[in-house]
C-alpha positions as CSV (number, residue, x, y, z in Angstrom):
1,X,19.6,-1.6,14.6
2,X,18.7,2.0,15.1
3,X,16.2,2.5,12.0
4,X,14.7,-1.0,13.8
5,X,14.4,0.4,17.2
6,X,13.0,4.1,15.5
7,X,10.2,2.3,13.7
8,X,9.2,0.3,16.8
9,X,8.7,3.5,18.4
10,X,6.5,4.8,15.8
11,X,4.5,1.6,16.0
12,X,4.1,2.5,19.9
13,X,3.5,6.1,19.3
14,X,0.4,4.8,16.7
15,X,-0.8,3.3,20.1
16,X,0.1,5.7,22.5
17,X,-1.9,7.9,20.3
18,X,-5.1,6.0,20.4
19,X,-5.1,6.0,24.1
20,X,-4.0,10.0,24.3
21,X,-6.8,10.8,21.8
22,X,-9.2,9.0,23.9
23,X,-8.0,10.6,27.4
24,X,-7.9,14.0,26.1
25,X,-10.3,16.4,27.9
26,X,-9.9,19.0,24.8
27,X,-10.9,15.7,22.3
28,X,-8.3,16.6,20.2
29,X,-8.5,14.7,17.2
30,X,-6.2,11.7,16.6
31,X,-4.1,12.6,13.7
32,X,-3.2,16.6,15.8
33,X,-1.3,13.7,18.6
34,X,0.4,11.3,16.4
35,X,2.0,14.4,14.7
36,X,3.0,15.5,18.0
37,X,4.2,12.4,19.4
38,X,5.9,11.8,16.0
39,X,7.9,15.3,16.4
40,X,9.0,14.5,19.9
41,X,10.4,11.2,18.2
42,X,11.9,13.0,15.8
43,X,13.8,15.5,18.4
44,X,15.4,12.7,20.4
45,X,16.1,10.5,17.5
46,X,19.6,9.7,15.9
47,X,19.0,8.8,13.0
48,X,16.1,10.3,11.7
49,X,14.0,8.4,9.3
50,X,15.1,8.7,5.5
51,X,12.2,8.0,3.6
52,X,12.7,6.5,0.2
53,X,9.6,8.4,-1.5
54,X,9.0,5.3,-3.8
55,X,9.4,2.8,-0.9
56,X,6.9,4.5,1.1
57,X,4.7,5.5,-1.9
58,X,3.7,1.4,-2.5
59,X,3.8,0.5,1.1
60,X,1.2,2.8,2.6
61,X,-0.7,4.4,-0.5
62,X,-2.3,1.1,-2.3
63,X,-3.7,-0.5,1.0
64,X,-5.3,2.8,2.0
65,X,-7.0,3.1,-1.1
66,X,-8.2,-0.6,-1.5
67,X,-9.9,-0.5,1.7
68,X,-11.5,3.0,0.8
69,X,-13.1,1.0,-2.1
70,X,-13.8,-2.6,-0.8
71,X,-15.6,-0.8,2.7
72,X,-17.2,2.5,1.0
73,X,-21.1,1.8,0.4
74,X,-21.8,1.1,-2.7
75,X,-25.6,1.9,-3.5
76,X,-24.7,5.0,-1.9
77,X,-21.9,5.7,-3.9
78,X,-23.6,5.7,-7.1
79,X,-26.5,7.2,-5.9
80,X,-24.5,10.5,-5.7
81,X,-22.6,9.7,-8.2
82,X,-22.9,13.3,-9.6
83,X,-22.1,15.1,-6.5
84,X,-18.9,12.6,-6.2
85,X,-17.5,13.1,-9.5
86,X,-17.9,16.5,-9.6
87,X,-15.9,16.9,-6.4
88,X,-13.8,14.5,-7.0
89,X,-12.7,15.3,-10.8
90,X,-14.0,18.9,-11.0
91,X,-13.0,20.3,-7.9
92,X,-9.6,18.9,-8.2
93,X,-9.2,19.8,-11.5
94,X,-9.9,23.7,-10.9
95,X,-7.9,23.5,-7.4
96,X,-4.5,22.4,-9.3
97,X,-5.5,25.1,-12.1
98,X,-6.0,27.6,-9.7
99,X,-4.1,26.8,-7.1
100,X,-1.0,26.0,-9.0
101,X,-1.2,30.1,-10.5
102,X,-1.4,31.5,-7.7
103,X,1.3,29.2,-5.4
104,X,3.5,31.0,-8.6
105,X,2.0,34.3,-8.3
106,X,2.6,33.8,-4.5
107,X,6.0,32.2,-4.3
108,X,7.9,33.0,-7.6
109,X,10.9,30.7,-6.5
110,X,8.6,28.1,-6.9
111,X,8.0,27.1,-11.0
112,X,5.6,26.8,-12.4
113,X,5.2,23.2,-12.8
114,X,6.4,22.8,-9.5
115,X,3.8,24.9,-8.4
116,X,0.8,22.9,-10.1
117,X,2.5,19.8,-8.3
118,X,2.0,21.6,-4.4
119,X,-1.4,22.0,-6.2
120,X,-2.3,18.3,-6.9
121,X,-0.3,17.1,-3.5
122,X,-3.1,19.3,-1.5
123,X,-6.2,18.3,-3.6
124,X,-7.3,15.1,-2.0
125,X,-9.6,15.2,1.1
126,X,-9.1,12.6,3.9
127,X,-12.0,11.5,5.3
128,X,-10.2,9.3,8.0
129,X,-8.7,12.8,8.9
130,X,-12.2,14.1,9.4
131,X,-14.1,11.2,11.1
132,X,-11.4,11.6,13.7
133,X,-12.2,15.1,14.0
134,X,-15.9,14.2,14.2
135,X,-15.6,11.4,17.0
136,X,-17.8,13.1,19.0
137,X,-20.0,14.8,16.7
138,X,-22.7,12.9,14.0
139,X,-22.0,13.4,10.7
140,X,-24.8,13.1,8.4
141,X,-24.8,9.9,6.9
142,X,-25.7,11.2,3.2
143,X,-22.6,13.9,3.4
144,X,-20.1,11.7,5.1
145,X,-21.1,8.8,1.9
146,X,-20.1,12.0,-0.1
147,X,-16.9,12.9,1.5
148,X,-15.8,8.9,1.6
149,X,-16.7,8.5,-2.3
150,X,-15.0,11.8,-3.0
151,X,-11.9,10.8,-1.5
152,X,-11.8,7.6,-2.5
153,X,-11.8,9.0,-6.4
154,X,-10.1,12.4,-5.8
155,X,-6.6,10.5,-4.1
156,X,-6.8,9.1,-7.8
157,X,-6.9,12.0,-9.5
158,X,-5.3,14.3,-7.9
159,X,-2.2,11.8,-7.7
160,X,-2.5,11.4,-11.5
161,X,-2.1,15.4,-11.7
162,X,0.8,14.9,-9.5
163,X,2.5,12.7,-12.2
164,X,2.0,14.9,-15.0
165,X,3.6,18.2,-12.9
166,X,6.2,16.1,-12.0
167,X,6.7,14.7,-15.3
168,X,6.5,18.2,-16.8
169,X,9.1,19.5,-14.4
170,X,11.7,17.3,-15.0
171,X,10.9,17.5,-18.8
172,X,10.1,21.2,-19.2
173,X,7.5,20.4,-21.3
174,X,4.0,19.8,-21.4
175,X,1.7,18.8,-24.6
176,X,-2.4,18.7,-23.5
177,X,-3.5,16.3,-26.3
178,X,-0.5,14.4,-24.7
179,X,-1.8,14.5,-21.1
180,X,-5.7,14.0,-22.7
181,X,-4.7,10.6,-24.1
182,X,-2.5,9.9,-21.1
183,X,-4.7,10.1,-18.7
184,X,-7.8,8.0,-20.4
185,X,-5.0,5.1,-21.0
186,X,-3.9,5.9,-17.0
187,X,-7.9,5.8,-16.0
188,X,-9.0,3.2,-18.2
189,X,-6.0,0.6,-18.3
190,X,-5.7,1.5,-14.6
191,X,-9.4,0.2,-13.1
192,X,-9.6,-2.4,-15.5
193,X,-6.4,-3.6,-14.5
194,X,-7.1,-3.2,-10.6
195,X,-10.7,-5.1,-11.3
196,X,-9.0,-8.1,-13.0
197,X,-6.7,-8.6,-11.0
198,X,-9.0,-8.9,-8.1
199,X,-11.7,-11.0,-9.6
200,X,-9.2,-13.3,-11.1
201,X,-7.2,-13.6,-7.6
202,X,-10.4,-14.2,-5.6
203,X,-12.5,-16.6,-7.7
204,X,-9.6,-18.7,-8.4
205,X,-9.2,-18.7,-4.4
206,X,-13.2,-19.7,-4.4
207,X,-12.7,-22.7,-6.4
208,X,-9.7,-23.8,-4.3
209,X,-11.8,-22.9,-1.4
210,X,-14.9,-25.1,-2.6
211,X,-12.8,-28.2,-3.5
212,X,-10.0,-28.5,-1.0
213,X,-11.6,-26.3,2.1
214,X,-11.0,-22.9,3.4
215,X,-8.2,-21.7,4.4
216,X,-8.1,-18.8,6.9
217,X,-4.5,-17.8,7.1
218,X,-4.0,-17.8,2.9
219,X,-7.4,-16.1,2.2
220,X,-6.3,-13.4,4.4
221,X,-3.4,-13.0,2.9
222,X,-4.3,-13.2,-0.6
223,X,-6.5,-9.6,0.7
224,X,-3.6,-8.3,1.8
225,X,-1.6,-8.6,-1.3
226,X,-4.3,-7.4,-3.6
227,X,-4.1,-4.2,-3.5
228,X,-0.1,-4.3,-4.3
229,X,-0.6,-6.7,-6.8
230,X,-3.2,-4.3,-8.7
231,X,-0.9,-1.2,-8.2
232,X,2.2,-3.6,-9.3
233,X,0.2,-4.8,-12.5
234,X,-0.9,-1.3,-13.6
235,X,2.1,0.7,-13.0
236,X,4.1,-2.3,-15.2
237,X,1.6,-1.2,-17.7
238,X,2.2,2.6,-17.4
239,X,-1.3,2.5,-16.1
240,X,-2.6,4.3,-12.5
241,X,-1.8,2.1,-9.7
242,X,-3.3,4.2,-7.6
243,X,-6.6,3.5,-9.6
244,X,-6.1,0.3,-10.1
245,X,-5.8,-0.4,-6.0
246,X,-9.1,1.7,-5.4
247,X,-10.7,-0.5,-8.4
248,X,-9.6,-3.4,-6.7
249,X,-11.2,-2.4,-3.7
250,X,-14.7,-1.7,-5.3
251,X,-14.8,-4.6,-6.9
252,X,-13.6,-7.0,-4.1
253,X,-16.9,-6.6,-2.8
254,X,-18.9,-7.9,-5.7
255,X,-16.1,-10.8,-6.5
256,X,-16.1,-11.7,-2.7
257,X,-19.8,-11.3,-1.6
258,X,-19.9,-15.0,-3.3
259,X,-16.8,-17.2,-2.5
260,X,-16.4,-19.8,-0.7
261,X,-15.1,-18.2,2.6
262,X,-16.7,-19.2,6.2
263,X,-17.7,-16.7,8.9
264,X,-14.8,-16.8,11.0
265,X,-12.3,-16.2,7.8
266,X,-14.7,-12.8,7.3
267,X,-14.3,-12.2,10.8
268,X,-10.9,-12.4,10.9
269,X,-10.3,-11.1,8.0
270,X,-12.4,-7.6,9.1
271,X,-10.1,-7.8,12.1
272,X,-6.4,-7.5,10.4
273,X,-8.1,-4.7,8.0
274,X,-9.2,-2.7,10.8
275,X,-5.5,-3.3,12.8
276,X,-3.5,-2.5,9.2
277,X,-6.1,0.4,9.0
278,X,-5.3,2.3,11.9
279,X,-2.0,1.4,11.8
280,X,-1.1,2.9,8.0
281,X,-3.1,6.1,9.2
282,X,-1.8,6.2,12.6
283,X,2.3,5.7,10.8
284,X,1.9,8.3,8.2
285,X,0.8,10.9,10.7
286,X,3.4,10.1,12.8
287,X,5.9,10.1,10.3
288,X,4.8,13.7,9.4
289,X,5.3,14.7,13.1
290,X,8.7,12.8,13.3
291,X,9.8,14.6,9.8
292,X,8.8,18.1,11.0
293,X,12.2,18.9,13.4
294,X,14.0,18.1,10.1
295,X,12.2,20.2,7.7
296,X,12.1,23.0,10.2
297,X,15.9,22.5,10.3
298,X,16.1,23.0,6.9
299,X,13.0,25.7,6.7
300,X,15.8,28.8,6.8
301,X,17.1,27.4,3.4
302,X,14.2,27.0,1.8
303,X,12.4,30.4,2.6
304,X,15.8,32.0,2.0
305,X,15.4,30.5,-1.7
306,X,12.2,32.9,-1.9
307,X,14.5,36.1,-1.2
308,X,13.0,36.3,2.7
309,X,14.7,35.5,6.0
310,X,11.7,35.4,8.3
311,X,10.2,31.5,9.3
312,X,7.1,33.9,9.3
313,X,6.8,33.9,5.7
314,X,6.4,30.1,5.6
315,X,3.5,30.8,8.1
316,X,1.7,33.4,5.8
317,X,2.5,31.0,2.5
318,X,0.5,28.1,4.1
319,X,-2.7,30.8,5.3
320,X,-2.5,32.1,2.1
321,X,-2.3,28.3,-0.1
322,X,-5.4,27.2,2.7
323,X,-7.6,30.2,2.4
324,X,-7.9,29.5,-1.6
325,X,-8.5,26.4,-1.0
326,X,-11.3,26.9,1.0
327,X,-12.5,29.4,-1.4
328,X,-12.1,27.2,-3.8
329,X,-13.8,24.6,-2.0
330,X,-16.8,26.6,-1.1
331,X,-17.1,28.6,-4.6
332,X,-17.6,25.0,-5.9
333,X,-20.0,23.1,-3.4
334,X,-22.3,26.2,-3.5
335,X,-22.5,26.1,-7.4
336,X,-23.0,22.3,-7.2
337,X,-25.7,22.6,-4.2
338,X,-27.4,24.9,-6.4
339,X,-27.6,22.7,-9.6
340,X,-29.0,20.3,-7.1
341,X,-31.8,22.2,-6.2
342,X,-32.8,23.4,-9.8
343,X,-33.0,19.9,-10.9
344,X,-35.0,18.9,-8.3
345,X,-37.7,22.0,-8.3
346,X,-38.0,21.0,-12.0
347,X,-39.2,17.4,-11.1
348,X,-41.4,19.0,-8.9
349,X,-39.2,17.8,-5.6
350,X,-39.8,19.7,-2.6
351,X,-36.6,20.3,-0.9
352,X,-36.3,20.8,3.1
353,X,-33.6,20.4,5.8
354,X,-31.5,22.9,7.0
355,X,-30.2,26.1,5.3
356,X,-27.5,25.3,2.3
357,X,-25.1,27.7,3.4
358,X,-24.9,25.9,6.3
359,X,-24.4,22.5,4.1
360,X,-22.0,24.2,2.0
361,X,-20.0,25.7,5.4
362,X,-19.8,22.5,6.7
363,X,-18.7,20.6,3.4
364,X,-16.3,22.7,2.9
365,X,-14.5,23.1,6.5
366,X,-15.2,19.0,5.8
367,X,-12.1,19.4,3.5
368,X,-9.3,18.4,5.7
369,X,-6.1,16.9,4.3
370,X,-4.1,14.2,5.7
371,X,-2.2,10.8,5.1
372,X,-2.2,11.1,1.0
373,X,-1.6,14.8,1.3
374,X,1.8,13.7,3.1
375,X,2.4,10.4,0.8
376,X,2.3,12.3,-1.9
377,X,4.7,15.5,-0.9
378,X,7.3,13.1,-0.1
379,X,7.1,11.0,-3.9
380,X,8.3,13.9,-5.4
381,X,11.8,13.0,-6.6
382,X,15.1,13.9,-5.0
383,X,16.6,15.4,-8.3
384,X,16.1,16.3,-11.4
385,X,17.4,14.8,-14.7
386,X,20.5,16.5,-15.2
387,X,21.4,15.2,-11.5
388,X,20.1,18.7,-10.4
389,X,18.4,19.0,-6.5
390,X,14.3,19.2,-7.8
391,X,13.4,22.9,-7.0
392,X,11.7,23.8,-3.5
393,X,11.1,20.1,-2.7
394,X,12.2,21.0,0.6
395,X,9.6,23.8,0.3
396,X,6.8,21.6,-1.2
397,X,7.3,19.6,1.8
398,X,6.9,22.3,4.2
399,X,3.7,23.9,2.6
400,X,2.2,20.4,2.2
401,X,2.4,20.0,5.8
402,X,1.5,23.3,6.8
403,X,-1.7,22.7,4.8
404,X,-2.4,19.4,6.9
405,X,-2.3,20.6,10.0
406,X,-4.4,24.1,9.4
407,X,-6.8,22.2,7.7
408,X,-6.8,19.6,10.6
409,X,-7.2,22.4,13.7
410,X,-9.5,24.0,11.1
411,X,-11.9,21.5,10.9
412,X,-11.3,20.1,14.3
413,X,-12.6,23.9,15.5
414,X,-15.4,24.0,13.2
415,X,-17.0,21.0,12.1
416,X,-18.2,20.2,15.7
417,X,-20.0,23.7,15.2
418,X,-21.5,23.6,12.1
419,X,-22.7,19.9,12.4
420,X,-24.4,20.8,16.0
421,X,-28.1,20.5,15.1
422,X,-27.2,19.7,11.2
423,X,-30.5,18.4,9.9
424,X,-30.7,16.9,6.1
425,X,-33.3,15.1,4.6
426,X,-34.4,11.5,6.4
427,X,-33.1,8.7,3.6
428,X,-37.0,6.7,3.4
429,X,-36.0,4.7,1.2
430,X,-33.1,3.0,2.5
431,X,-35.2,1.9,6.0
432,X,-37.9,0.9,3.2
433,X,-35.2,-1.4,1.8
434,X,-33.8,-2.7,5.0
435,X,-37.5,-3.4,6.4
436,X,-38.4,-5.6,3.1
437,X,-35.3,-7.1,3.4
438,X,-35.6,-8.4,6.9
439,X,-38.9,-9.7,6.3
440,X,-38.5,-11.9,3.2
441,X,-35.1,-12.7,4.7
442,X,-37.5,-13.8,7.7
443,X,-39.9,-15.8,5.9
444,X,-37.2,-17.8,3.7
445,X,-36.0,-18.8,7.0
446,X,-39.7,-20.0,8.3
447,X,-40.2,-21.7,5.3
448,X,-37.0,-23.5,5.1
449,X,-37.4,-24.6,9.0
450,X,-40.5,-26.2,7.9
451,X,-39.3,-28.0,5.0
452,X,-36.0,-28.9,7.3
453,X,-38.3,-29.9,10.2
454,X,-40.5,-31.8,8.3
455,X,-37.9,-34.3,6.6
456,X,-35.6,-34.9,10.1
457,X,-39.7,-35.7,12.1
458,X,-40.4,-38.4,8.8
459,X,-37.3,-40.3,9.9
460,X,-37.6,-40.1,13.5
461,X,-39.6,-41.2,16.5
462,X,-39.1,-37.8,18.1
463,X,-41.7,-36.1,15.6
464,X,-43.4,-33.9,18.4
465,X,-40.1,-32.7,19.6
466,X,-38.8,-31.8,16.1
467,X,-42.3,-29.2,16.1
468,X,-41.8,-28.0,19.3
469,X,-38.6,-26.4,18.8
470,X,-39.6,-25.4,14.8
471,X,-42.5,-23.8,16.4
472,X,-40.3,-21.9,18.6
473,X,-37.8,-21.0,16.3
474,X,-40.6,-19.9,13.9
475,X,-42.2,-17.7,16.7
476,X,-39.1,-15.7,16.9
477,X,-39.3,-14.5,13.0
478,X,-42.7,-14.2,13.2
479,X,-42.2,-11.6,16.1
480,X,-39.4,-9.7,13.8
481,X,-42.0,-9.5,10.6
482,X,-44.7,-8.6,13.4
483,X,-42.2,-5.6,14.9
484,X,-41.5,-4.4,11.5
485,X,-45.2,-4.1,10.4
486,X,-46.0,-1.7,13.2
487,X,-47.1,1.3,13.6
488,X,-44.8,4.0,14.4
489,X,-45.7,4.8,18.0
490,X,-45.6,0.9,18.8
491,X,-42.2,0.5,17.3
492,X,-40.8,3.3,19.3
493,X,-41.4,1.5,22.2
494,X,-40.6,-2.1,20.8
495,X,-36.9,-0.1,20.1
496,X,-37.0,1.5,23.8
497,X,-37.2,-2.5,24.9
498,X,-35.0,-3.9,22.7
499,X,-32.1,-1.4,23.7
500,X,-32.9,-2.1,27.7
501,X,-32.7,-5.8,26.3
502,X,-29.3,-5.6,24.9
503,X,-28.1,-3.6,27.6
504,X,-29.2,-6.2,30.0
505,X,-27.2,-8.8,27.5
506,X,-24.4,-7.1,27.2
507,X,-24.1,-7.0,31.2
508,X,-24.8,-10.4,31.0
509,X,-22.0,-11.7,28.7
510,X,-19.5,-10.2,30.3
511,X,-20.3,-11.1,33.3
512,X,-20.3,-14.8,32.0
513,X,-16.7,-13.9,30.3
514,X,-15.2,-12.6,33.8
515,X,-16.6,-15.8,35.4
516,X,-15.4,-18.1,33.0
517,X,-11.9,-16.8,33.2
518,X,-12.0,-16.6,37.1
519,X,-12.6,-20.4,36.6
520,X,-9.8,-20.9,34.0
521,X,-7.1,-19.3,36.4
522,X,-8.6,-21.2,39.4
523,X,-7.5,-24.3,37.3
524,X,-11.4,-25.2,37.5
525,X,-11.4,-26.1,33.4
526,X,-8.8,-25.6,31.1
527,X,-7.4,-22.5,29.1
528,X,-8.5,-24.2,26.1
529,X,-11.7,-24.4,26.6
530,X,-12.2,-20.8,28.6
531,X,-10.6,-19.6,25.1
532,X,-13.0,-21.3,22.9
533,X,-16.1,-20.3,25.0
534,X,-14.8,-16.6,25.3
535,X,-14.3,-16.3,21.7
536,X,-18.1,-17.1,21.6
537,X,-19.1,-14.6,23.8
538,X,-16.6,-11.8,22.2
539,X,-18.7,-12.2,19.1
540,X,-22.0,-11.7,20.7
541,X,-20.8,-9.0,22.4
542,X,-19.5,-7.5,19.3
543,X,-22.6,-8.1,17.6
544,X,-24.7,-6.4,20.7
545,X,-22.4,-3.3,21.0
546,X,-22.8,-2.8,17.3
547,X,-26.4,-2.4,17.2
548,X,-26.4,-0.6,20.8
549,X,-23.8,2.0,19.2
């Protein structure tokens, strides 16, 4: 009954903290007040949490990285496809290289395999760590694509390194043309695993769907169980779950832009996504705070195992792991930023925007660490083959966290700076794309209320009627091709109306929403009803706030 009552409280810490984040004068970033919340827990609370690493490795990891692929855009995604893969493969690659021989240079008490698993623990980004440091600051569009796509890939790699250190550890030994063919059977086996999954699971749900009806409760679930179902089927295989569930997530959007699923399923569905979303996030953050008093209890022991007695020694270890990082970090975005730019001055591209090295500053303080980070430090087993404690773990732990929360206060410090004024180069062709799509979009629908118009007037006496609202519904798309084919000066004020407009509408509907309820508790018209109509109005205000915002 106590571990029940402990993880309710971290459920209402996960709220607490949305609330707190959002209150705060300082606009401290989210993740900075779970942990805090979740070390006050973790003060006052007997029992602490025991985390089983596996456990908590298949319940928080897979879903995270499933909705990382199904929501991350796509044409984006492969656009900089380069830029991704380089940090998401090359960078982590040379961090747990580097990284790892110096953590041994640094700490000799930790070994040397040991050491390259710190290094592959703290190689993934978090980009839900960084949006929440940037709530009130814009982040380019182009560089936060690039963070989201790196992350998405590098929690796969860099959790792939992980399992080779580990393995290596509890081994003692380690074979490259080993690892070479382990990983491609790991990368390979591992998406193609994830992306079968998911297209047999939701196509075979389509067909159900288009034969018997749609229904909302199982589709939603089937989405929820994909991810573990991917990471389930690849792991069986001594594949990379954690691949397979990203995989899963990419493709879900190609297998699902076509089922059988009606609006309000999608709506819903977006709506238990977004809940489990901040949830997962929110939990693991406050898991790290509510672990902290514990580790710190056991801090003494683990820096005496380094031959110092000072908890200031932990302090300097974590300054010392997060400064090459950075390094790291930078050393590589700089050599990548300037590939970039020879390759385009030799298409003949001229490049403008603001200075690299402030592109490069701010991509690399972009670098925070969070929720895998921790998910990961806490996989690493409890003991060795022999029945042996595994070396530092305790330690690992420690550092691991260390390096989340620097990197967090870091980049909560200055990633509002360096993005202030942050200009990069206006993406033409993406409004190009938008603008033909909303016009042929437009004139399908004109042509198709003609053709629907015509056939209801043949069989009716009501003919005129059946033109009159045609006509009006026609005007309307008419009006959108007309506002997209203006001229630049004519649709800056078409966008100043529009915005008034949807202010107005927004007033408007929720004044109609507080009415309707008024009516509801005045007994006026039923619950029912006021329910039904106020759902209605929730999505249009949705909608409305979405384009004002």
């Amino acid at each position: 009954m106590e571990i029940v009552t402990l993880c309710l409280f971290l459920l209402l810490a996960v709220v607490v903290s949305g609330v707190a984040s959002r209150l705060l004068p300082s606009a401290l970033p989210r993740p900075l007040v779970q942990i805090a919340l979740g070390a006050v827990i973790g003060a006052a609370a007997t029992p602490s949490v025991e985390l089983d690493p596996e456990l908590f490795f298949l319940l928080l990891v897979p879903p995270l990285l499933f909705l990382d692929g199904w929501r991350i855009p796509k044409d984006e995604l492969f656009r900089d496809g380069r830029a991704v893969l380089g940090l998401a493969l090359g960078l982590v690659f040379l961090t747990v290289l580097g990284l790892g021989l110096f953590i041994n240079w640094l700490i000799p008490a930790i070994p040397l395999a040991v050491s390259f698993a710190l290094a592959a623990v703290v190689s993934p980004t978090d980009p839900i760590a960084v949006a929440a440091v940037a709530q009130k600051v814009s982040v380019p569009k182009r560089m936060m694509h690039i963070l989201e796509g790196e992350s998405l890939l590098n929690d796969a790699s860099g959790l792939v390194c992980l399992r080779f250190a580990i393995a290596a550890a509890l081994s003692g030994t380690f074979s490259i043309t080993t690892a070479a063919a382990t990983f491609a059977w790991m990368a390979l086996a591992g998406v193609g695993i994830g992306a079968a999954v998911t297209w047999l699971a939701v196509t075979g749900k389509a067909l159900f769907a288009r034969r018997f009806g749609d229904d909302q409760g199982s589709s939603i679930l089937v989405s929820l169980l994909l991810p573990f179902g991917a990471y389930l089927a690849a792991e069986h295989f001594h594949a990379s779950g954690v691949l397979a569930a990203a995989a899963a997530g990419i493709t879900m959007t190609f297998a699902g832009s076509g089922a059988a699923v009606g609006a309000s399923t999608r709506i819903r569905q977006r709506a238990v996504w977004d809940m489990l979303q901040f949830t997962l996030n929110g939990v693991i953050f406050v898991l790290l705070g509510e672990q902290l008093p514990m580790l710190l209890t056991g801090a003494h022991g683990a820096i005496a195992a380094t031959g110092h007695d000072s908890l200031w020694w932990l302090v300097f270890y974590v300054i010392g792991i997060v400064a090459v990082l950075a390094a790291l970090r930078f050393s590589w975005v700089w050599i990548s930023l300037r590939f970039t730019l020879f390759r385009a001055r030799k298409r003949g591209a001229t490049m403008t925007g603001s200075p690299p090295r402030r592109i490069i500053a701010a991509m690399s303080v972009a670098g925070a660490r969070g929720a895998i980070t921790l998910a990961a430090a806490l996989t690493l087993p409890l003991t060795m083959a022999s029945g042996a404690p595994f070396p530092a773990r305790d330690l690992v732990i420690l550092l691991a966290s260390g390096v989340i929360l620097t990197s967090l206060l870091i980049a909560a410090i200055g990633l509002p700076l360096l993005l202030r004024g942050l200009q990069l180069p206006a993406d033409e062709g993406l409004a190009s794309e938008r603008d033909r799509a909303r016009i042929v979009t437009a004139k399908a629908a004109i042509a198709e209320i003609e053709r629907v118009q015509h056939d209801l007037a043949v069989n009716s006496d009501e003919a005129d009627r059946y033109t009159e609202v045609a006509a009006r519904l026609m005007t309307q798309y008419r009006e959108r091709i007309d506002s997209i084919d203006m001229d630049h000066e004519s649709r800056v004020e078409a966008d100043r109306d529009q915005q008034i407009e949807r202010e107005l509408r927004l007033a408007a509907i929720r004044a109609e929403r507080q009415s309707l309820f008024r009516l509801a508790e005045r007994r006026e018209i039923g619950m029912t009803l006021a329910e039904q109509l106020g759902r209605e109005l929730d999505l249009t205000d949705a909608r409305l706030t979405r384009f004002a915002g």
